[in-house]
N, C-alpha and C positions, 0 to 999 in steps of 0.2 A: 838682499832686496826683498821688501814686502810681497807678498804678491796680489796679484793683482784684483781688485773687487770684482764680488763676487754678484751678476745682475740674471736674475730673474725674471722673464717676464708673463703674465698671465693675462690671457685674454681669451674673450668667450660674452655672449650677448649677456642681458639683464636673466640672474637667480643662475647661472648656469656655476655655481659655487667658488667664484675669483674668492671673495674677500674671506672667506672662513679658509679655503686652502690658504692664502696669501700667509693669515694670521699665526696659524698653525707654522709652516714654513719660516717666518719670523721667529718664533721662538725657537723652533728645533734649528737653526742656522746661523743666527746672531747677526741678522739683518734687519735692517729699516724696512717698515712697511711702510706703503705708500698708494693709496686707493685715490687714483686719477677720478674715480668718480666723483668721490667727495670734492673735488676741485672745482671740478662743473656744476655739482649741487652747490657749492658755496658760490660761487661767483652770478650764478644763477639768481639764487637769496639776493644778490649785492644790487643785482640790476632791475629785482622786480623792484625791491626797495626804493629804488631812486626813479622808477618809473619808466624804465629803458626796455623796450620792447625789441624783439627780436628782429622786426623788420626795421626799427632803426638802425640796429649796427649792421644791417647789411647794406642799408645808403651810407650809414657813416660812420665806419670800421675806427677811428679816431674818439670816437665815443667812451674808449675803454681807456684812452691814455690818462685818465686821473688815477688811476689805479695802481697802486704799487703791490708789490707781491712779496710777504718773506715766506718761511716757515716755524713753526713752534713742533716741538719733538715734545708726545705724551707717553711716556711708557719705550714702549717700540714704534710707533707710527707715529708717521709726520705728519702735522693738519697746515693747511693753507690758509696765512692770516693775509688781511686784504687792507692795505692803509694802517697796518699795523695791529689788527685786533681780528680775532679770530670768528668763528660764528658756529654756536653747539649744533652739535645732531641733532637735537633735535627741532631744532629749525631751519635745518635742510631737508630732512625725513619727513616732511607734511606733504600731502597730498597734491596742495598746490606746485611743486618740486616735484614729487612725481609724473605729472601733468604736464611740467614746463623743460626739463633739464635735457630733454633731447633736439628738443624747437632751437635753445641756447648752443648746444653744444653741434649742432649743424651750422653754426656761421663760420667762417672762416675767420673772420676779427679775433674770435673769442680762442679757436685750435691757436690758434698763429701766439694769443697771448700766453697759453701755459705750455707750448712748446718746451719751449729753451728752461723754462722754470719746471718741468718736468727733468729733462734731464739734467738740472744742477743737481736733484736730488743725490746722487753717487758722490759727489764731493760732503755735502751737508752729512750723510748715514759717518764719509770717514771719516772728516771733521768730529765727529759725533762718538768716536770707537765702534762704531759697528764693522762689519766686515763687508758690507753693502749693502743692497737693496730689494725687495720681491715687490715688484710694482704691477698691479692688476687693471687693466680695462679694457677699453674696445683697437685702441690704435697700437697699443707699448711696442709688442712685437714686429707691427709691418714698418711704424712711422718712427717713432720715440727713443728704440735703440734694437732698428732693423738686422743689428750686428751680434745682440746680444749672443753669449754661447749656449744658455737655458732659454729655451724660448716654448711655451705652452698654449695650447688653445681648449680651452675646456669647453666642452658642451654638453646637451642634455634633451631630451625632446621635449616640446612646446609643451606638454601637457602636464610632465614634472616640474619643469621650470613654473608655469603657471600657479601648481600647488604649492611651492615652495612660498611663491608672493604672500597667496590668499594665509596660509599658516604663518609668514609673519605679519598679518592684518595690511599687507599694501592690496590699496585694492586697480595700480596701475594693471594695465594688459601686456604682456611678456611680447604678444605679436606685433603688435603696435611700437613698441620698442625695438625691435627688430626691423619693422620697415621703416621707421623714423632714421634707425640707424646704421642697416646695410646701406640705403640711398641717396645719403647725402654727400656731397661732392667732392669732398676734401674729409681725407682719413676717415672711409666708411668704415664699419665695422667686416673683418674678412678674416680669415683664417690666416697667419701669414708663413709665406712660402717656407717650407722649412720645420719650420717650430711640428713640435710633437704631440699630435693630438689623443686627448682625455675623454672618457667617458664616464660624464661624475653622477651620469644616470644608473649609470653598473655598478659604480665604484662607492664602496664609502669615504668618508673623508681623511682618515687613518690611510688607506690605500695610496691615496692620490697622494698625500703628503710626503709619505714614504717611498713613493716611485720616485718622487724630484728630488727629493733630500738622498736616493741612491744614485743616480746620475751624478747629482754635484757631488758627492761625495766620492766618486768612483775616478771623476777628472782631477782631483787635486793633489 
């Protein structure tokens, strides 16, 4: 018998280092990475484009059913094609996406629509030969696979996380992401009960990597 995939989850607010641990973790593991943010930044893209404002999908949550969802696999990470066609970094990474991706990802329409397409991911990595999945963002752990056996919460305090922004040129507010994100009603951003929490303010990135890759390596 195979055994069984192998899920990761990483969650921690905005700069608190998910996606470079994540990355990292991917390759030392032979897992699919999978950065939920980018899902929300892309879908984000999809609906200023079309002119769909956050307080319409909260009148009318059916606004999103033109949308079909696959995946494309680049490397190790999976990106989120939307109607069949993907949309680059970097036009999710502008400002305006910085500005908007938390207002988006506080509707309930929008959680509700990359649920389930979130956790198809574990099938897509084995389909794929990977061995599974290190998926990073704000809900993985509490909502997304509350079950998972790795389960992480990274943090850092406001004022490193803040430098981390400004050094890669975002000039979003890390707090503001934060109360955008602990407060909204459905899968706020929280520690989840359990999962084993990080200090990526202490820690270098080597560290952290190497703690989770000795856990998973220590259960198999």
């Amino acid at each position: 018998m195979p055994s069984d995939p192998i899920i990761i989850t990483i969650d921690g607010a905005a700069a608190s280092g998910k996606s470079t641990t994540a990355r990292h973790l991917a390759e030392a593991l032979d897992l699919l990475h999978v950065d939920t943010g980018a899902h929300y930044r892309t879908l984000t893209r999809v609906l200023l484009d079309k002119g769909i404002q956050p307080e319409r999908l909260a009148a009318d949550p059916l606004a999103l059913g033109e949308l079909t969802l696959d995946t494309g696999i680049e490397g190790r990470r999976s990106t989120l094609l939307v109607n069949g066609a993907s949309v680059p970094d970097a036009l999710i990474r502008t400002e305006a996406i910085n500005q908007s991706v938390s207002l988006y990802a506080a509707q309930p329409a929008v959680r509700n629509c990359l649920l389930e397409y979130q956790r198809s991911q574990v099938n897509v990595a084995l389909d794929r030969g990977f061995r599974g999945i290190v998926m990073e963002g704000r809900d993985i752990g509490s909502v997304v696979f509350p079950d998972a056996r790795f389960r992480y919460y990274l943090f850092a305090d406001p004022s490193t996380r803040q430098q981390r922004r400004d050094n890669e040129g975002l000039a979003d507010s890390v707090t503001r992401r934060d109360q955008i994100d602990s407060s909204r009603t459905q899968a706020p951003l929280k520690m989840p009960e359990g999962s084993a929490v990080i200090d990526t303010g202490a820690m270098d990135v080597d560290s952290v990597v190497n703690r989770i890759c000795s856990d998973v390596k220590a259960s198999r």
